[in-house]
Legacy VTK file of the C-alpha trace (Angstrom):
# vtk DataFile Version 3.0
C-alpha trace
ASCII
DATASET POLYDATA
POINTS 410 float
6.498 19.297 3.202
6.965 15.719 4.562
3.888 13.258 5.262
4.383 13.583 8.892
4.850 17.569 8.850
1.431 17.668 7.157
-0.036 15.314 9.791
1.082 17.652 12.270
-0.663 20.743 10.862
-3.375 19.378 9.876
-3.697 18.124 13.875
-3.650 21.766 14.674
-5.920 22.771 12.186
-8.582 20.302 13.153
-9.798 22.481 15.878
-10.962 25.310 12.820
-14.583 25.495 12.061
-13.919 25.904 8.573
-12.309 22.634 8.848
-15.685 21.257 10.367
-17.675 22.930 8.253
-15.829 20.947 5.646
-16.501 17.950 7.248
-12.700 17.959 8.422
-12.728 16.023 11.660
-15.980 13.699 11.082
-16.207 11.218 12.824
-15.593 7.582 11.171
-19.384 6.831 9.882
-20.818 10.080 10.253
-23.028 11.781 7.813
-22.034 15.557 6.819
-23.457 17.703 8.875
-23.052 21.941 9.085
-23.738 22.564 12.452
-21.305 19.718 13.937
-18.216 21.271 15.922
-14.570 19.736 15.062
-13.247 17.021 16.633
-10.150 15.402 15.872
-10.111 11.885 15.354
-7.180 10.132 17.451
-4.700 8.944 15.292
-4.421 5.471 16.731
-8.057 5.086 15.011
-7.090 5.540 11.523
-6.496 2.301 9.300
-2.609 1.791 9.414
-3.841 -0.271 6.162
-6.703 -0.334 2.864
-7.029 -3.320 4.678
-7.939 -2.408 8.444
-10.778 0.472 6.926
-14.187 -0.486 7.660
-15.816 1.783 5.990
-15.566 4.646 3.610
-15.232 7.299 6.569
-12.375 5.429 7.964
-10.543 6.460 4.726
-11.847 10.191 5.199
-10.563 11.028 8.279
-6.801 9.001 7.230
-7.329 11.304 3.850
-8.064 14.447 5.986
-4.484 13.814 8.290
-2.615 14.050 4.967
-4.073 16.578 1.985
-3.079 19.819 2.739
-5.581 22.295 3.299
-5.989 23.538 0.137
-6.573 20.463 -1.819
-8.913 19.127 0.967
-10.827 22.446 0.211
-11.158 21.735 -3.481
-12.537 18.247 -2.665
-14.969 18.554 0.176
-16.276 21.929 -0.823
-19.625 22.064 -2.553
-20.849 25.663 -3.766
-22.208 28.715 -1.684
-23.243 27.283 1.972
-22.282 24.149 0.882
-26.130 22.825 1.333
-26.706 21.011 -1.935
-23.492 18.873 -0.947
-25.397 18.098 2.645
-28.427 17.649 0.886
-27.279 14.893 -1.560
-26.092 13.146 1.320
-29.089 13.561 3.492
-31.749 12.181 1.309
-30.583 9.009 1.805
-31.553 8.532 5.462
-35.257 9.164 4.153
-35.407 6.166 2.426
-35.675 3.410 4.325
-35.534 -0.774 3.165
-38.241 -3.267 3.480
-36.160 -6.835 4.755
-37.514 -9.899 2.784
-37.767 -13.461 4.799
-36.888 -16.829 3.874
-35.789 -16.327 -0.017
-32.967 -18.081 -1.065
-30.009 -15.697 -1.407
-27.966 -18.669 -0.844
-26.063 -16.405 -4.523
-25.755 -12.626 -5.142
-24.851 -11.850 -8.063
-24.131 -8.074 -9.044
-23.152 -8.142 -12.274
-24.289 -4.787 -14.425
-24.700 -4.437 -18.630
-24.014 -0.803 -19.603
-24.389 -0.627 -23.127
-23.098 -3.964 -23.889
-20.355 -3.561 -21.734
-20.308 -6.092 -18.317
-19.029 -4.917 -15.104
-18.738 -6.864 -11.695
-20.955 -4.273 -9.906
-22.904 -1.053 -10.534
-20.804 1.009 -8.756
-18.557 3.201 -10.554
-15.849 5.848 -10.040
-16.708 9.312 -11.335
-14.309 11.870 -13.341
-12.662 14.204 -10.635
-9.547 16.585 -12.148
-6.359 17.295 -10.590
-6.379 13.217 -8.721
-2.418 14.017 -8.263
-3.463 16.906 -5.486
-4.292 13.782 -3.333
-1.741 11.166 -4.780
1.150 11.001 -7.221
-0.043 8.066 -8.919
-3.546 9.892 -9.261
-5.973 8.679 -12.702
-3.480 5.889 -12.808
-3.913 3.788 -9.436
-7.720 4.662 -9.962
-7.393 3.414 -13.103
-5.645 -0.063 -11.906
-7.934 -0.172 -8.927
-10.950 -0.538 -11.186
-9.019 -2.862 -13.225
-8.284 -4.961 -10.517
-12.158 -4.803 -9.295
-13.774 -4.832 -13.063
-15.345 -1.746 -12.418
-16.372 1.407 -14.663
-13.895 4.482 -14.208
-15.034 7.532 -16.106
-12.125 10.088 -17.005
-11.910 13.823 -16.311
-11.201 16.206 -18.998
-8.710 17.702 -16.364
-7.301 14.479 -15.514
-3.630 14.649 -14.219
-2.754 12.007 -17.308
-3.501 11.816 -21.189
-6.053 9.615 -22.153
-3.565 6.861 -23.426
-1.364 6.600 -20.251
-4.761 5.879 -18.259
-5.918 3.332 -20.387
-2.393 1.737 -21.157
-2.454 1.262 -17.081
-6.025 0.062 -17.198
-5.335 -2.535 -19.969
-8.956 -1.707 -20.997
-10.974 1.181 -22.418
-12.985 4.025 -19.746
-15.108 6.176 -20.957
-14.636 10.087 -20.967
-15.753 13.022 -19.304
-16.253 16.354 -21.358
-15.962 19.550 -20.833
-17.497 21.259 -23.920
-15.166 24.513 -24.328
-16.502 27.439 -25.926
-14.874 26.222 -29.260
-16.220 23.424 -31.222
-12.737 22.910 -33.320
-11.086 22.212 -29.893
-14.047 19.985 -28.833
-14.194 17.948 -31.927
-10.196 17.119 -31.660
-10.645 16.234 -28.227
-13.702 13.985 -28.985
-11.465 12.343 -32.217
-8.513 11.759 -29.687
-10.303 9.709 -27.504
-12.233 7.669 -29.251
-9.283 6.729 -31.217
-7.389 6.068 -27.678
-10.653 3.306 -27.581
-13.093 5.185 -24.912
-17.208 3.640 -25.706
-18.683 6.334 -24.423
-18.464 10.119 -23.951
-20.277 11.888 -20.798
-21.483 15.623 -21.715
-21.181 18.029 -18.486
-23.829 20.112 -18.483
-24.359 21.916 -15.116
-21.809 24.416 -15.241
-22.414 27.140 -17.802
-21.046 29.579 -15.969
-18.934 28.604 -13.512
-19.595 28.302 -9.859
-19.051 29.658 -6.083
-16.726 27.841 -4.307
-16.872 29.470 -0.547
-15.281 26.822 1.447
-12.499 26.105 -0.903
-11.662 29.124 -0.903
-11.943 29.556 2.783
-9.530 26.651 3.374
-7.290 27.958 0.890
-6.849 30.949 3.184
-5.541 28.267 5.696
-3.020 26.758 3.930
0.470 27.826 5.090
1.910 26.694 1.554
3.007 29.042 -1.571
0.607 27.786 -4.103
2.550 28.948 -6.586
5.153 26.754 -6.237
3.131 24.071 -7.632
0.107 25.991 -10.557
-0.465 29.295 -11.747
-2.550 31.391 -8.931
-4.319 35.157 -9.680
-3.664 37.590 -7.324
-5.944 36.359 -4.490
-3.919 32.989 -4.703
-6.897 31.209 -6.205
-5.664 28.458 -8.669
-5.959 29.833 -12.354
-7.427 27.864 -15.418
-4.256 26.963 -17.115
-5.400 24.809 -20.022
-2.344 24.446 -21.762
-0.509 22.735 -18.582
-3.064 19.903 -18.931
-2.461 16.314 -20.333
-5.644 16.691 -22.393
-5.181 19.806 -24.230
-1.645 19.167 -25.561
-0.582 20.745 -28.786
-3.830 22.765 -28.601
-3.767 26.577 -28.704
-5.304 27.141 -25.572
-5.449 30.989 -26.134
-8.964 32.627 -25.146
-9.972 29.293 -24.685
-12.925 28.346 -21.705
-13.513 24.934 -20.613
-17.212 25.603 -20.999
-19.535 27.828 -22.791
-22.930 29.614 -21.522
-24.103 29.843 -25.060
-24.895 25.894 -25.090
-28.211 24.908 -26.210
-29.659 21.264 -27.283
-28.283 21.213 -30.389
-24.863 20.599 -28.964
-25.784 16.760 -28.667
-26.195 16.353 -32.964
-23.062 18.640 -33.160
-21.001 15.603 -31.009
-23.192 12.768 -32.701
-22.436 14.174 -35.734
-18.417 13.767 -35.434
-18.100 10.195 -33.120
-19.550 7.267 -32.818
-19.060 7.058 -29.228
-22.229 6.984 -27.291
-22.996 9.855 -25.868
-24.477 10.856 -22.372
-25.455 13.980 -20.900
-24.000 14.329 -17.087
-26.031 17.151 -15.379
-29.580 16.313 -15.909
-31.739 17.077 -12.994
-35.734 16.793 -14.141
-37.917 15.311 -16.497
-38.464 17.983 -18.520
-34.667 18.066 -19.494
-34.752 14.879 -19.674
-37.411 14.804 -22.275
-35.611 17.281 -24.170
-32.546 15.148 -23.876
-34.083 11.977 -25.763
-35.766 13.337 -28.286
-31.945 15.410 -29.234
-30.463 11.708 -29.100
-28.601 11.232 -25.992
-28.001 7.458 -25.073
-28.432 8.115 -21.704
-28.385 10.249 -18.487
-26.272 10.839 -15.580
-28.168 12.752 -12.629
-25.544 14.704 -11.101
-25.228 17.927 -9.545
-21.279 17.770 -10.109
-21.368 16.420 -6.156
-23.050 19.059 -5.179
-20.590 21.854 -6.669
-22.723 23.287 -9.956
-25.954 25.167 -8.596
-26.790 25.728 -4.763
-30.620 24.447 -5.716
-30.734 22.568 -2.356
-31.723 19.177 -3.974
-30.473 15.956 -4.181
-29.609 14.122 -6.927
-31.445 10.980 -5.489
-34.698 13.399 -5.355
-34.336 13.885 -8.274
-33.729 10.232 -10.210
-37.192 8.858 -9.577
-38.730 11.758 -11.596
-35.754 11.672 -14.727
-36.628 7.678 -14.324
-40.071 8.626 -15.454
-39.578 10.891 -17.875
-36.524 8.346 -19.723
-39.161 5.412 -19.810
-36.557 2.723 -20.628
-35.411 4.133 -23.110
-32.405 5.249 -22.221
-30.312 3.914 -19.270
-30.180 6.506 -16.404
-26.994 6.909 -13.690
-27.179 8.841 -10.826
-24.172 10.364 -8.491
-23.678 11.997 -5.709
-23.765 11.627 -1.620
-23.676 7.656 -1.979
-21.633 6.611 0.927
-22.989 2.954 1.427
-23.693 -0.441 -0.318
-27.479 0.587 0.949
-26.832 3.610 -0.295
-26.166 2.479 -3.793
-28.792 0.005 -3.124
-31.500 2.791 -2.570
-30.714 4.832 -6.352
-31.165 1.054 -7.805
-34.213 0.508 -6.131
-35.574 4.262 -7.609
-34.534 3.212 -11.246
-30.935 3.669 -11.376
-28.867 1.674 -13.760
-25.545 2.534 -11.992
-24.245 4.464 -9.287
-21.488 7.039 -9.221
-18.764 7.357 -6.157
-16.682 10.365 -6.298
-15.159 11.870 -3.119
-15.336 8.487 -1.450
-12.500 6.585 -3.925
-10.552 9.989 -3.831
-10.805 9.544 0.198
-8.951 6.024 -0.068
-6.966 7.421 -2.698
-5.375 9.841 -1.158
-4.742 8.011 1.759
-3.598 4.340 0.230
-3.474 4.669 -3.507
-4.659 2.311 -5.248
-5.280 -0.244 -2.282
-7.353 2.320 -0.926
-9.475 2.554 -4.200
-9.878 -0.839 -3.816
-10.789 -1.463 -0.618
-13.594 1.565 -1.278
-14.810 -0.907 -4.135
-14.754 -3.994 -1.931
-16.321 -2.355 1.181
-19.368 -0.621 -1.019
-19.985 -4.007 -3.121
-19.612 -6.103 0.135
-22.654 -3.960 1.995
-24.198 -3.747 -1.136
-24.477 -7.961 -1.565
-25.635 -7.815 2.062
-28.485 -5.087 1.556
-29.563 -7.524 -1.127
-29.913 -10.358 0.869
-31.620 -8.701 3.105
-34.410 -7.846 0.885
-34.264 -10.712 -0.979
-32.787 -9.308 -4.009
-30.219 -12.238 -5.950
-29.704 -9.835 -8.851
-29.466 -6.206 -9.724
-32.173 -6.782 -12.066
-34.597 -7.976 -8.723
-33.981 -4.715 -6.925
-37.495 -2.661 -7.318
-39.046 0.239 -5.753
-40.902 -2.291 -3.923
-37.831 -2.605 -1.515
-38.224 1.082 -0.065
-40.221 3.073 2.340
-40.209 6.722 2.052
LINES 1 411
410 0 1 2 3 4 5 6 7 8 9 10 11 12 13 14 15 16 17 18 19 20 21 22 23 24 25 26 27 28 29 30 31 32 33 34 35 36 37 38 39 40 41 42 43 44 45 46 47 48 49 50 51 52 53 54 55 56 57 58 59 60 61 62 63 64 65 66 67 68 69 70 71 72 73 74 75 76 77 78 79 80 81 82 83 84 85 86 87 88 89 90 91 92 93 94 95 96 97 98 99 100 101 102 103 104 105 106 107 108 109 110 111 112 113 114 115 116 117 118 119 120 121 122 123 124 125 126 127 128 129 130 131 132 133 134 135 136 137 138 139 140 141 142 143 144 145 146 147 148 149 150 151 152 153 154 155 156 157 158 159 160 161 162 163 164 165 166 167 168 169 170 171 172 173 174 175 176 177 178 179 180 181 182 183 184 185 186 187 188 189 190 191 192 193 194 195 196 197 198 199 200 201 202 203 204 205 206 207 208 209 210 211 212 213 214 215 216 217 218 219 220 221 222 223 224 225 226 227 228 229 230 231 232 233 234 235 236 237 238 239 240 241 242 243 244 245 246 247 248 249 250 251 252 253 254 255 256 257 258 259 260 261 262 263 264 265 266 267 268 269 270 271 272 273 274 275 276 277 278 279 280 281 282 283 284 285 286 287 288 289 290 291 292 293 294 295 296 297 298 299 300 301 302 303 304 305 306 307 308 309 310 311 312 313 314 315 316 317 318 319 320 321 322 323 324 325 326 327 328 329 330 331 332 333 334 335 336 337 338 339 340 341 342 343 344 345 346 347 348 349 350 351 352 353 354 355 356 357 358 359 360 361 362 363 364 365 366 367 368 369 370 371 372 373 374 375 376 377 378 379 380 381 382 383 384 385 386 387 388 389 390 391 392 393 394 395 396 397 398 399 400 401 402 403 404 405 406 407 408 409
């Protein structure tokens, strides 16, 4: 189907309230919100250009003309009602700044150290799979984007290319997302491969044992006048099948029997990785303190708070919610990131303030990705580190390292 065929469906799908549900139609700057009926945003409004968006929701709704239902389904879809997906937006707005006068923030400077490793900002792209649903250039514009903008891209295990071709294309090491399988043998090679390809660290997923629910992918699925089939293997219902042995990342593996995760996971999982790399290793998935305890005293370098954007457990809480309390229970001694919901520089600004030592973007970059490529990765990047520099100012904060909880209202 051309581009412009699939902007003309999509027009006449806008009107579904699926769709809305989905947060198809939002308008430009708009938070998620369930209850909000479709609208269709005119076209002469969307960026003709990276360039003319001016902010990350002027990318959404140019993303939304072109993804065909299906794949827009797999990306704005959280699990069950879709309410942990709202939540981790909404938390935000309950957080408010306190503005600092007459401090001299004549400099910003944004600069972030992750484990000896300098970036130009603290934002940083999280792993999503299948990027080429939404572009053909997927892992590899996101990968030159962040390049381009010196900042941290983390790599799906179900990335739509190998480890080598993504960092070949970023001309510098990203670290690695894993899945742990339900086979260690299979984990182990994977682990070997990419720390020989040159990835620092290795970030555990933890918050889906056993699997998840889906509804509003598989709603829009329904709407999508496309044979799916055509494209990946689909069961019966014409929901997309694991197919394992199709992906970049599991080549020349017997992928028989084989599950991308495993149920029967406990904490000793972290030695059994330790033991075979030398890659740090965090745990992505940690929502309290208690886990988090648990976590540093198994010897994991670090934490990412994540509730996979809001697609792993419908617990109704957002990730932010839950930082200041994993903040507490880390103590310095590891560094903790948090995703999920962040959709401004304030935003980002906010889970620094509560203890975060970098911030995770997911559907946002996929948003300008899918519409722009890599100049709309980039211009995500520039737009969330522009009204991040200006939050800072505002509250008197020249570096990352002056941000405090002393910045916030609640």
């Amino acid at each position: 189907m051309s581009r412009h065929d699939r902007r003309a469906m999509l027009r006449l799908l806008g009107a579904s309230p699926v769709l809305a549900a989905a947060g198809f139609g939002r308008s430009p700057g708009a938070r998620a919100d369930p209850s909000a009926q479709a609208t269709s945003t005119p076209t002469a409004a969307l960026p003709g250009t990276a360039a003319d968006a001016l902010d990350v929701f002027d990318l959404e709704a140019a993303a939304q003309r072109v993804v065909p239902p299906a794949h827009w389904g797999y990306l704005q879809s959280g699990v069950d009602g879709d309410r942990t997906l709202q939540a981790n937006e909404a938390a935000y707005a309950r957080y408010q700044l306190r503005p600092r006068r007459l401090v001299d923030v004549s400099h910003i400077e944004l600069s972030t150290r992750l484990f000896g490793m300098s970036f130009a900002s603290p934002v940083l792209c999280c792993p999503i799979g299948s990027l080429r649903a939404f572009h053909p250039d997927g892992d590899i514009a996101v990968a030159r984007a962040t390049k381009s903008q010196d900042a941290l891209q983390i790599l799906s295990t179900q990335a739509s290319f190998s480890i080598e071709e993504v960092i070949a294309a970023r001309g510098m090491p990203v670290w690695y997302q894993l899945y742990t399988t339900n086979r260690f043998d299979v984990t182990k090679r994977i682990l070997k491969r990419v720390e020989s390809a040159g990835c620092p660290v290795v970030a555990v997923t933890v918050d889906t044992p056993a699997g998840r629910n889906t509804v509003t992918a598989a709603r829009l699925r329904r709407e999508d006048t496309r044979t799916c089939s055509a494209c990946h293997t689909v069961d019966e219902h014409g929901n997309p099948r694991l197919n394992l042995a199709a992906e970049p990342m599991f080549a020349g593996i017997d992928t028989r029997g084989l599950g991308l995760t495993s149920p029967a996971l406990t904490w000793d999982f972290i030695k059994r990785v330790k033991d075979v790399t030398g890659m740090k290793v965090l745990l992505k998935g940690i929502e309290t303190g208690e886990d988090t305890e648990l976590a540093v005293e198994h010897g994991a370098d670090g934490i990412i708070v994540s509730n996979h954007g809001g697609r792993a457990l419908e617990s109704g809480r957002a990730t932010l919610d839950a930082l200041p309390e994993v903040v507490r229970a880390a103590a310095g001694r590891v560094p903790v990131l948090v995703d999920g919901g962040v959709r401004r520089g304030t935003d980002v600004y906010k889970a620094l303030a509560l203890g975060a030592s970098a911030v995770g973007i997911g559907r946002p970059y996929a948003w300008g990705l899918a519409a722009f490529g890599q100049a709309g990765v980039e211009r995500v990047l520039e737009m969330l580190n522009r009204e991040l520099r200006l939050a800072m100012a505002g509250c008197g904060a020249r570096t990352i390292r002056e941000i405090s909880p002393n910045s916030l209202t609640h």
